[in-house]
DOKEKOL-121004 format. One line per field, with one value per residue (C-alpha): residue number from 1; residue in one letter; chain; x, y negated, z negated. Coordinates in steps of 0.001 Angstrom, whole numbers. Layout:
N
num	(NUM  ...);
residuo	(a  ...);
cadena	(A  ...);
u	(X  ...);
v	(Y  ...);
w	(Z  ...);
REM end
This chain:
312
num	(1  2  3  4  5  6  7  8  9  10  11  12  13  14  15  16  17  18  19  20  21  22  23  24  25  26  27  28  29  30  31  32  33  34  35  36  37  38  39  40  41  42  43  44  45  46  47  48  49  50  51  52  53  54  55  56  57  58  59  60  61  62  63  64  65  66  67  68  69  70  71  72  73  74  75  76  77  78  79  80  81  82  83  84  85  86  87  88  89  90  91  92  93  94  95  96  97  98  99  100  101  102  103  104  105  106  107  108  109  110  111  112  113  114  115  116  117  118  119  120  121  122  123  124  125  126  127  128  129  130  131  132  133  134  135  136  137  138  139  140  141  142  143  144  145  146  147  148  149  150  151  152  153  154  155  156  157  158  159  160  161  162  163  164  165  166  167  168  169  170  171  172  173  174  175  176  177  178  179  180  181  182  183  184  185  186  187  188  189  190  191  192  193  194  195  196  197  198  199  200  201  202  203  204  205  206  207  208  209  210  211  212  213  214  215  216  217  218  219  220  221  222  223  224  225  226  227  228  229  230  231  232  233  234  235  236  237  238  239  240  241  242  243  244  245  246  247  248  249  250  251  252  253  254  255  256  257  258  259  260  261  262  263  264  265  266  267  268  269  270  271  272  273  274  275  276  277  278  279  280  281  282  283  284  285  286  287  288  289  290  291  292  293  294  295  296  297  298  299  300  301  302  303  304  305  306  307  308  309  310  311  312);
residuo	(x  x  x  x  x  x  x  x  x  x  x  x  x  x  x  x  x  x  x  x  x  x  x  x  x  x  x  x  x  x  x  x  x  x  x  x  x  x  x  x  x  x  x  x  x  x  x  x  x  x  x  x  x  x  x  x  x  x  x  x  x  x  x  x  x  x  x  x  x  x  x  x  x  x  x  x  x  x  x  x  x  x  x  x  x  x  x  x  x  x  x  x  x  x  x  x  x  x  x  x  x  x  x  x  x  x  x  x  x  x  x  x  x  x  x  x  x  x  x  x  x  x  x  x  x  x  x  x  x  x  x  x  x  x  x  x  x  x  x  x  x  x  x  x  x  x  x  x  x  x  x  x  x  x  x  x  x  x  x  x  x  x  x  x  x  x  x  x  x  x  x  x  x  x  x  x  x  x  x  x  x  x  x  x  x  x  x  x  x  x  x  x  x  x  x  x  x  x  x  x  x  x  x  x  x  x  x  x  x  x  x  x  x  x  x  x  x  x  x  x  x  x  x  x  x  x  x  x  x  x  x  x  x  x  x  x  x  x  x  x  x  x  x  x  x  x  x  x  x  x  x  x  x  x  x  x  x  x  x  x  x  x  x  x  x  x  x  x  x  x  x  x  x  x  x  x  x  x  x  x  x  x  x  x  x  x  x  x  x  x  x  x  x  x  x  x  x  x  x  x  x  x  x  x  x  x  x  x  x  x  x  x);
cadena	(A  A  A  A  A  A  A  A  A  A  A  A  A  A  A  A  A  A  A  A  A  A  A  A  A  A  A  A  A  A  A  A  A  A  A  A  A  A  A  A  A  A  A  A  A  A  A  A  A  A  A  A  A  A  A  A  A  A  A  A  A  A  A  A  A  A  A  A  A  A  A  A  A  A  A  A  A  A  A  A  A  A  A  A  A  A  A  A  A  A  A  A  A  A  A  A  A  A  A  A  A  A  A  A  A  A  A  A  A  A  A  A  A  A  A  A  A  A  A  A  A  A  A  A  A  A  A  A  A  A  A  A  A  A  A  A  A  A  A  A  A  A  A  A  A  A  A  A  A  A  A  A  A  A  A  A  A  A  A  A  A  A  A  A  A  A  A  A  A  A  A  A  A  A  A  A  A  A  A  A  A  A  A  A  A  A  A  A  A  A  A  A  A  A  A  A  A  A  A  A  A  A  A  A  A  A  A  A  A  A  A  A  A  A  A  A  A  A  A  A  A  A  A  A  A  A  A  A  A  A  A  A  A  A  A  A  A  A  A  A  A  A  A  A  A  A  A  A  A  A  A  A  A  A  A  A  A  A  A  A  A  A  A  A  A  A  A  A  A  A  A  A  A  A  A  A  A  A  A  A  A  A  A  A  A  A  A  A  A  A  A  A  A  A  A  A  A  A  A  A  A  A  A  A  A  A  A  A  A  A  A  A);
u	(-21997  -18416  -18565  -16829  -18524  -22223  -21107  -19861  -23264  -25150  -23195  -22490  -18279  -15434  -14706  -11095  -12748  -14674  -11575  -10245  -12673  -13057  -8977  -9614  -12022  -14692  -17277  -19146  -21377  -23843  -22013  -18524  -15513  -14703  -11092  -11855  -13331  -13622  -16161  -19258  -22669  -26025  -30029  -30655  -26943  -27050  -24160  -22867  -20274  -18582  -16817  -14203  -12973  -8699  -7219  -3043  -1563  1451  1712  4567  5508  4229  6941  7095  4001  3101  2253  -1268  -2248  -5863  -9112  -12641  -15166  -14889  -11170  -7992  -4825  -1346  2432  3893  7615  10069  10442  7011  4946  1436  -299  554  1610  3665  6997  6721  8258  7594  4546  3302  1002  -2422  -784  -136  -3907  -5264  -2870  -4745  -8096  -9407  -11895  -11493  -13144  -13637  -14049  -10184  -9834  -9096  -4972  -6019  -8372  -8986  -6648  -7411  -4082  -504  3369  6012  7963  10877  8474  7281  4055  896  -1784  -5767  -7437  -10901  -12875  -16165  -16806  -19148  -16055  -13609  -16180  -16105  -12439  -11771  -14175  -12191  -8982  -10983  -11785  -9042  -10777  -8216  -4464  -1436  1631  5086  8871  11670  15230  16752  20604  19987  18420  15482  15713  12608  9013  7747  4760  5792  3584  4689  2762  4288  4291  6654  10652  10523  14818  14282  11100  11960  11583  9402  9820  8408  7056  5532  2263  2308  -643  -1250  928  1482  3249  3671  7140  7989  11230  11181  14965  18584  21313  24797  27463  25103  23662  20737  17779  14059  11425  7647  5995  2185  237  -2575  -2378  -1431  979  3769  7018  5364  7266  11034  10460  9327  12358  14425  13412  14830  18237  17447  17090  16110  19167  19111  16925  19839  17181  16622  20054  21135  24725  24095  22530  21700  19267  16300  14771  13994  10281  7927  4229  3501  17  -2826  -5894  -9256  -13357  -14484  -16567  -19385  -19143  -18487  -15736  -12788  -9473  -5513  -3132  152  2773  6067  8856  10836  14395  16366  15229  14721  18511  19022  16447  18080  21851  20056  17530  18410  17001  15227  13950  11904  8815  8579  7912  4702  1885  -558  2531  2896  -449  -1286  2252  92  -2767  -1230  849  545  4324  5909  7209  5568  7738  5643);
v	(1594  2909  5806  4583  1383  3291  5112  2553  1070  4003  5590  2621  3603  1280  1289  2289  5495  6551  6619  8852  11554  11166  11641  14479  16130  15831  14307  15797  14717  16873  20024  18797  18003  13831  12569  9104  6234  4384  7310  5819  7334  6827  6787  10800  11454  14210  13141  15103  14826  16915  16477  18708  20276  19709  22788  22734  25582  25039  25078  23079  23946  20621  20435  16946  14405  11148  8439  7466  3891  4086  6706  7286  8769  6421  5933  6892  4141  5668  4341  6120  7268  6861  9293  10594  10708  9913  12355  15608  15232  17345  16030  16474  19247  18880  18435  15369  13121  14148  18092  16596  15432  18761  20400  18465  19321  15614  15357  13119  11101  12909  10208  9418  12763  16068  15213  12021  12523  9897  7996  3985  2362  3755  3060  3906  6427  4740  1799  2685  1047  1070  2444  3682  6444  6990  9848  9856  8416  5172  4084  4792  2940  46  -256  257  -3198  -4991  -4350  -6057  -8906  -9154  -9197  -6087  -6868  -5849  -8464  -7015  -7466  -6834  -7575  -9136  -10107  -13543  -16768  -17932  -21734  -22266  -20637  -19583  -18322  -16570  -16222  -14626  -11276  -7949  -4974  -1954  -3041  -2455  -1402  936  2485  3612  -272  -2738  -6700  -9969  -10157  -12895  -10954  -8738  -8228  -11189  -10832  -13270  -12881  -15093  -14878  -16166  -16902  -15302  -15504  -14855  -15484  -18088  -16598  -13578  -12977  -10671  -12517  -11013  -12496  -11548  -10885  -11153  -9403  -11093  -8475  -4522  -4447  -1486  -2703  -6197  -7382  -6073  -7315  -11060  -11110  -9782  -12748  -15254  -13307  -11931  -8548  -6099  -4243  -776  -1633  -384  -335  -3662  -4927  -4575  -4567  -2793  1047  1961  4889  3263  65  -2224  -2868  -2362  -2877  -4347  -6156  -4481  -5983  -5211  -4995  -1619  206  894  -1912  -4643  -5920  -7378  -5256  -5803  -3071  -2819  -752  -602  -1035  2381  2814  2065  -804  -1915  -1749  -4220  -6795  -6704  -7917  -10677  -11504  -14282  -12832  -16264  -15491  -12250  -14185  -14857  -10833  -11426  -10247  -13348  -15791  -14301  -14556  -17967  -19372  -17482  -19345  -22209  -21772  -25580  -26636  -24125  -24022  -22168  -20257  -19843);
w	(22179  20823  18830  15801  15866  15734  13087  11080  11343  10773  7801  6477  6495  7414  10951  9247  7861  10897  12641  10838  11114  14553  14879  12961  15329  12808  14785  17665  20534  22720  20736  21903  20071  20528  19246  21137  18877  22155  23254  24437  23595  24751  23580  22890  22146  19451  17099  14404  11726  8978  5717  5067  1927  1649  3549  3842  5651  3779  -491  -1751  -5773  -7534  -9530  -10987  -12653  -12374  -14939  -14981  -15767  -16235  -15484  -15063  -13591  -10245  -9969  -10884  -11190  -11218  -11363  -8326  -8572  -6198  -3040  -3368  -192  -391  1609  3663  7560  9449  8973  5352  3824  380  -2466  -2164  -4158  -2483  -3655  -7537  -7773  -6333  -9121  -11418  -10388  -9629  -8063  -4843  -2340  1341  3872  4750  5953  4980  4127  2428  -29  -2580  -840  -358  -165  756  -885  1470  51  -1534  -3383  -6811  -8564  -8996  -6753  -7325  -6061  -5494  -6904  -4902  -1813  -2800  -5124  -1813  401  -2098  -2724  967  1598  -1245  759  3742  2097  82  -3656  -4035  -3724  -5448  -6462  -6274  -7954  -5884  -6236  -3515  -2368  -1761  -3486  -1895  -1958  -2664  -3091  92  2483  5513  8223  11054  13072  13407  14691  15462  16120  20414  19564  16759  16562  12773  12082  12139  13290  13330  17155  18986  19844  16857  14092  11891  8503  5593  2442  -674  -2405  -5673  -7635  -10759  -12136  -11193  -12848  -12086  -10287  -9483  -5795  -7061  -7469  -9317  -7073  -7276  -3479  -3156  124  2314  4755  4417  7145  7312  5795  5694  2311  3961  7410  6142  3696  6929  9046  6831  6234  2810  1831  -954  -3087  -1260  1609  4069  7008  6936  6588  3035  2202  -1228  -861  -4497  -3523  -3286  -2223  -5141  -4856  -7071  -7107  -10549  -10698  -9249  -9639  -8105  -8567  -10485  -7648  -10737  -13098  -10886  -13797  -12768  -13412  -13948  -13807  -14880  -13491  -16186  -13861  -13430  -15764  -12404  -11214  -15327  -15780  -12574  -13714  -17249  -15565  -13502  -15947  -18753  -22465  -22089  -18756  -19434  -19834  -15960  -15852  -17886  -15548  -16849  -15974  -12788  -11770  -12747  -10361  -7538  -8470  -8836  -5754  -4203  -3570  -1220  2426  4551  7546  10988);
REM end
């Protein structure tokens, strides 16, 4: 059988999570190192695994803080700022938000990894909003299966150049631009993606538009790339094509809403949208309109989400 998928089994981790350590060199076999999750073992293999405590080489000044939405004992729910990176790698120079919680001394989950603890769910680094953390490793494990199964989602705003004519699923795979490997595209034989966008409001005479964006499927750039492949784009999203570089690309994840790993009770989150993007919405947004940002408005349109084209 494949490593990771024994493991899994046995330890009763996502396949996702086992991974990880492996990648890490956490796991060994017979007394030697494996990196492979494809590594096949065998009846009397002597398998062994290890949980590391964080360990950076490198100590960036945490000079900055983040807002914090809700916490407890099991998780943590934040409203991330823009240009923070999520975790430590080697082409980041600078405190990131993995460094801000160890300033804090949370405590975090261990079974992402050593440079991603408590870490369920990423942001790229320009997106703001709101994202949960996990402080022990049954609440990772059980957010981490929500994501599978998709009782765990977030819904975003953005603010994009163009109109959509109409609410709209796209559902079209991706997977890493074969031209520009800094991108990614919508490719024939590409990992299965679908997004649900939303109009919201905009304003005549105006080009901006508020829409709201909601995920089926986590996949990297997923809301920019489906926008891209039906010519629209978000304000400051000059990677994918937009005209108008304010900075920072105007997404923001407002609604998360998820399963408490302890309680089993059903959870909304708010992220308030960041003084930047605020000050945009306001010029697009009619006074009349600003009841179409209400999260329980928003929400319900999703739920009730029955006359839309849908883009294969």
């Amino acid at each position: 059988m494949r490593l990771d998928k024994y493991l899994s089994e046995k330890l009763d981790f996502s396949r996702n999570q086992i991974t990880n350590l492996i990648k890490n060199g956490l796991v060994k076999v017979n007394n030697k190192v494996i990196t492979k999750p494809s590594f096949k073992v065998t009846e009397n293999d002597n398998i062994e695994y290890e949980i590391k405590t964080f360990n950076q080489e490198e100590n960036y000044e945490v000079d900055f803080d983040v807002p914090i939405i809700y916490e407890d004992d099991d998780i943590l729910v934040i409203n991330k700022p823009s240009g923070l990176v999520i975790h430590p790698a080697p082409s980041v120079k600078e405190a990131t938000l993995v460094d801000w919680l160890k300033s804090k001394n949370i405590n975090l989950s261990t079974i992402s990894g050593e440079e991603r603890h408590g870490i369920v769910h990423r942001i790229d680094k320009e997106t703001t909003g709101a994202l949960v953390i996990a402080k022990n490793n049954d609440a990772h494990q059980f957010l981490s299966d929500q994501l599978q199964d998709k009782t765990m989602g977030r819904i975003y705003l953005a603010i994009i150049d163009l109109p959509l004519k109409e609410d709209c699923e796209i559902d079209r795979p991706i997977a890493r631009n074969p031209k520009n490997r800094l991108k990614q595209a919508v490719v024939h034989n590409g990992r299965n993606a679908k997004t649900r966008f939303l109009k919201l409001c905009s304003q005549d005479g105006q080009n901006g538009e508020i829409i709201a964006c909601k995920l089926f499927t986590g996949r990297t750039h997923q809301i920019r790339v489906h926008l891209n492949s039906i010519n629209r784009h978000i304000i400051g999203d000059s990677l994918y094509g937009a005209k108008e570089n304010d900075g920072r690309v105007m997404l923001h994840a407002y609604i998360l809403y998820l399963i408490h790993p302890k309680t089993k009770q059903k959870m909304i989150f708010k992220a308030e949208i960041f003084d930047d993007m605020k000050q945009k919405i306001n010029k697009i947004c009619k006074e009349e309109e600003n009841e179409k940002l209400n999260e329980e408005y928003i929400i319900s349109r999703f739920d009730n989400f029955s006359d839309y084209r849908v883009y294969n």
